[in-house]
C-alpha positions as CSV (number, residue, x, y, z in Angstrom):
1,X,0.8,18.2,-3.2
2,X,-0.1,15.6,-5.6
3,X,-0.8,12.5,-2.6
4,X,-3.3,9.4,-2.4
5,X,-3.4,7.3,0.5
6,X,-1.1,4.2,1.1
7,X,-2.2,1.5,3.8
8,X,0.6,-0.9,6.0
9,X,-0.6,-4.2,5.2
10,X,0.8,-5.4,8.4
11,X,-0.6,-2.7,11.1
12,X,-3.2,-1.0,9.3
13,X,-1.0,3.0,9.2
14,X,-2.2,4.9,6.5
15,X,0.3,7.7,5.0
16,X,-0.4,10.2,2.3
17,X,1.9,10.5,-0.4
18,X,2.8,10.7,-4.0
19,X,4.3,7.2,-2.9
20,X,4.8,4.9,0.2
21,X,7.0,5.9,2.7
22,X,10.3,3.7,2.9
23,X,9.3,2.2,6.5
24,X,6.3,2.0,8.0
25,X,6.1,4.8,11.2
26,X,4.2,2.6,13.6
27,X,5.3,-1.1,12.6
28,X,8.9,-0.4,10.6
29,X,7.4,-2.6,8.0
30,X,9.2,-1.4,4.5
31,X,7.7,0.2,1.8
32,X,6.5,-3.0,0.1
33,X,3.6,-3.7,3.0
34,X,1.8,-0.9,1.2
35,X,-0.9,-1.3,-0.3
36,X,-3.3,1.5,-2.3
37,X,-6.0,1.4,-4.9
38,X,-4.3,2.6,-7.7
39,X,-2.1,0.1,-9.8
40,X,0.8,1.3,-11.3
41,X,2.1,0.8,-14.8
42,X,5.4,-0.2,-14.2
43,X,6.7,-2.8,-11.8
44,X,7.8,-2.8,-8.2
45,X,11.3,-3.3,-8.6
46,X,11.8,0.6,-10.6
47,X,9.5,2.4,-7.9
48,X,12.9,4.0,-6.5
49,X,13.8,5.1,-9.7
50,X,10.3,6.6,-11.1
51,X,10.4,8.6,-7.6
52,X,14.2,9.8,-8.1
53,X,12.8,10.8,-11.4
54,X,9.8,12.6,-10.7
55,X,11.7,14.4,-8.5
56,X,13.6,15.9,-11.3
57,X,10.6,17.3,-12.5
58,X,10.4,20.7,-11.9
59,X,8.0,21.8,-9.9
60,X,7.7,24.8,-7.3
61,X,6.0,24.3,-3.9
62,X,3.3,26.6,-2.5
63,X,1.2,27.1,0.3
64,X,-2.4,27.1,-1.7
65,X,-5.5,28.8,0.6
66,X,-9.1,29.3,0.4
67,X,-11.9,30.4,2.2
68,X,-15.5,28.9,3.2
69,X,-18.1,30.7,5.8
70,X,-15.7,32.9,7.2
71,X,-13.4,30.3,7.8
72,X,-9.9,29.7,6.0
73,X,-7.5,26.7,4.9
74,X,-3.9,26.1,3.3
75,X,-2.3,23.2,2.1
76,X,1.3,22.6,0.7
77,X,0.4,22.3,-3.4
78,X,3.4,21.1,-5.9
79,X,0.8,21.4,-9.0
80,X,0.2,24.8,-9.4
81,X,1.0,26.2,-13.2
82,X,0.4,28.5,-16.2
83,X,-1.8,27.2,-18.4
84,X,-2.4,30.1,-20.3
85,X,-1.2,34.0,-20.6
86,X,-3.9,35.5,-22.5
87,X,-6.2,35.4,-20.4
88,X,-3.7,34.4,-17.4
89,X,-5.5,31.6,-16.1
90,X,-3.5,29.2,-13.7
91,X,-4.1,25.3,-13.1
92,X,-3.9,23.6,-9.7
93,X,-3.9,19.7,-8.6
94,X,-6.0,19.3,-5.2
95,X,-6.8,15.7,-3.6
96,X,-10.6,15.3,-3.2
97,X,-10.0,14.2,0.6
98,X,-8.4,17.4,1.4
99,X,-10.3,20.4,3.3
100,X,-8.4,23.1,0.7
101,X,-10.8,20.7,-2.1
102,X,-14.0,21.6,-0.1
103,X,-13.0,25.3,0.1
104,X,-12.3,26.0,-3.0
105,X,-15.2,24.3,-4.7
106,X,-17.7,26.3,-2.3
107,X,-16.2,29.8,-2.3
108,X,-14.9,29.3,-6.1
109,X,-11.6,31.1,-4.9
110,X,-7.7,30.2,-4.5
111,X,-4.3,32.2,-3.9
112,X,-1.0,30.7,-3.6
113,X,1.7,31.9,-2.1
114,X,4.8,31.4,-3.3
115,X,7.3,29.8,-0.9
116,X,10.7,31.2,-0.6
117,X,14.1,28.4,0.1
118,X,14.1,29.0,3.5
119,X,10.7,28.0,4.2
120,X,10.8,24.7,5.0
121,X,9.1,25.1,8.2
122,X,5.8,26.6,6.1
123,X,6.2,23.2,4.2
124,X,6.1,21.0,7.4
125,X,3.2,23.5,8.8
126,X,0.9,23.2,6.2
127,X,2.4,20.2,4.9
128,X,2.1,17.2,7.0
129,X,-1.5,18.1,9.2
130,X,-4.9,18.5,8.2
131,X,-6.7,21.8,8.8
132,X,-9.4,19.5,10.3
133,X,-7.4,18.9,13.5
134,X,-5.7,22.0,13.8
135,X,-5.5,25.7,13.0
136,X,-2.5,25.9,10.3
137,X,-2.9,29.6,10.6
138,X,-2.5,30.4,14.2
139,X,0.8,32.6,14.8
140,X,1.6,32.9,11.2
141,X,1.1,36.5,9.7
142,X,-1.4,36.3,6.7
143,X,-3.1,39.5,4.5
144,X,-5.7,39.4,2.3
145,X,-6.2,40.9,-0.9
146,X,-9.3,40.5,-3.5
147,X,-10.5,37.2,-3.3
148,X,-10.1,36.9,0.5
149,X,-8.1,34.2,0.4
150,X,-4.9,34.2,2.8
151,X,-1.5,34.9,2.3
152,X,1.4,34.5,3.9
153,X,3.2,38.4,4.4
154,X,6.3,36.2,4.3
155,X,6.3,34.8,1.2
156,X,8.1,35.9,-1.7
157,X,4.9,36.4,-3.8
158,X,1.4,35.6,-4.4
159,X,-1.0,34.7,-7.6
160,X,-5.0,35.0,-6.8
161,X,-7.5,33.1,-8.6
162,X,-11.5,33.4,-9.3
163,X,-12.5,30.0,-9.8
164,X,-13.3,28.6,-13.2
165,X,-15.6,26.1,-12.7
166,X,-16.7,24.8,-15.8
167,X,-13.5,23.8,-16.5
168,X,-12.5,21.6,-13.7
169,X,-11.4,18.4,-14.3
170,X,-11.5,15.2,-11.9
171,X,-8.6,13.6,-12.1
172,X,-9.0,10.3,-10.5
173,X,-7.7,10.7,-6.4
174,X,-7.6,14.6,-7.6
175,X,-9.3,17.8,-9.3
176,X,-7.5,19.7,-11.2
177,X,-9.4,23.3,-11.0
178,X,-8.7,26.1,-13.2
179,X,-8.9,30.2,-12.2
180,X,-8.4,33.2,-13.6
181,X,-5.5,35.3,-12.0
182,X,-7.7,38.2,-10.7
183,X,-4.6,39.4,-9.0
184,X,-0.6,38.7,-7.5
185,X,2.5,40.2,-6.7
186,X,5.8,40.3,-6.0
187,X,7.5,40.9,-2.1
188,X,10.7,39.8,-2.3
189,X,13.5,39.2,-5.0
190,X,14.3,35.9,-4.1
191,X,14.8,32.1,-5.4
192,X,11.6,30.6,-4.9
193,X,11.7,26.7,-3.2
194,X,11.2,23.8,-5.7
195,X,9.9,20.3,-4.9
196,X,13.4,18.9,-5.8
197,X,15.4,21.5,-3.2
198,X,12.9,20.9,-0.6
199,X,13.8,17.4,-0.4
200,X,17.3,17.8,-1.0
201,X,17.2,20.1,2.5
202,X,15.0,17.5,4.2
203,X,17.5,14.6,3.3
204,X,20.4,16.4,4.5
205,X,18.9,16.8,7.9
């Protein structure tokens, strides 16, 4: 997902996010002790609104993997599109700190898979943990298919992408890396979970 970092003023906790959390987990300092690098170019006051907004946008959510050394990661993405059809290329949006980042730019591969509504508990999973402290994969039923990358046999499809990269782009806090769809299909006929949904679920408990 598109996250930078966001340090408590007050106790020093540092959360990852497109924006602050409301309340600080450790001190219950509100979202105003936070402090990051990045300025924004609006003020304070409309941060509530510019999230409610973004929100709106519509984005799907997906559980993005690669591979290095024999070894595999995932991450929850919200930036993964279409940015052409002929040839079908796709565009993702990883953080540089993440482990998925340091995959992909070694093996040059990515797959998505694409997360159906009732996956919330993939979201949470690969979501909120780094692959660094913990095996995301352990217990959850994964294939693979030609770039090696996994995928979840639960999802309701999958795209597969050969990296591009002479036409990655760094982004700031981000790369945005660019592959061409070497493969993907579909599982199940279903709606597929949007960044919007997801947090309409999460906020109703």
């Amino acid at each position: 997902m598109i996250a930078q970092r966001w340090k408590c003023s007050d106790c020093g906790y540092v959360a990852v996010g497109l924006f602050p959390p409301e309340r600080c987990p450790k001190c219950q300092c509100n979202r105003t002790a936070f402090k990051t690098e990045h300025e924004y170019k609006f003020p304070p006051e409309e941060i509530e609104a510019v999230i409610a907004a973004c929100w709106k946008v519509s984005y799907g959510l997906y559980m993005v993997s690669s591979i290095k050394n024999g070894k595999m990661n995932g991450q929850i993405c919200n930036t993964l599109f279409q940015i052409t059809s002929d040839p079908p290329r796709m565009a993702i949006g990883i953080s540089h700190q993440n482990l998925t980042h340091e995959y992909i730019d070694a093996s040059e591969v990515f797959a998505a898979s694409i997360l159906g509504r009732d996956q919330q508990r993939i979201v949470r999973r690969f979501g909120y943990r780094s692959g660094r402290e913990f095996d995301k994969f352990k217990g959850i039923p994964v294939g693979t298919r030609r770039t090696g990358c996994p995928i979840l046999e639960d999802a309701i499809g999958y795209v597969e992408c050969a990296l591009l990269g002479d036409l990655t782009v760094d982004a700031g806090t981000h790369s945005i890396f660019v592959g061409e769809i070497v493969g993907g299909g579909v599982f199940k006929n279903e709606e597929p979970m949007t960044y919007e949904y997801y947090h309409q679920m999460k906020d109703s408990g």
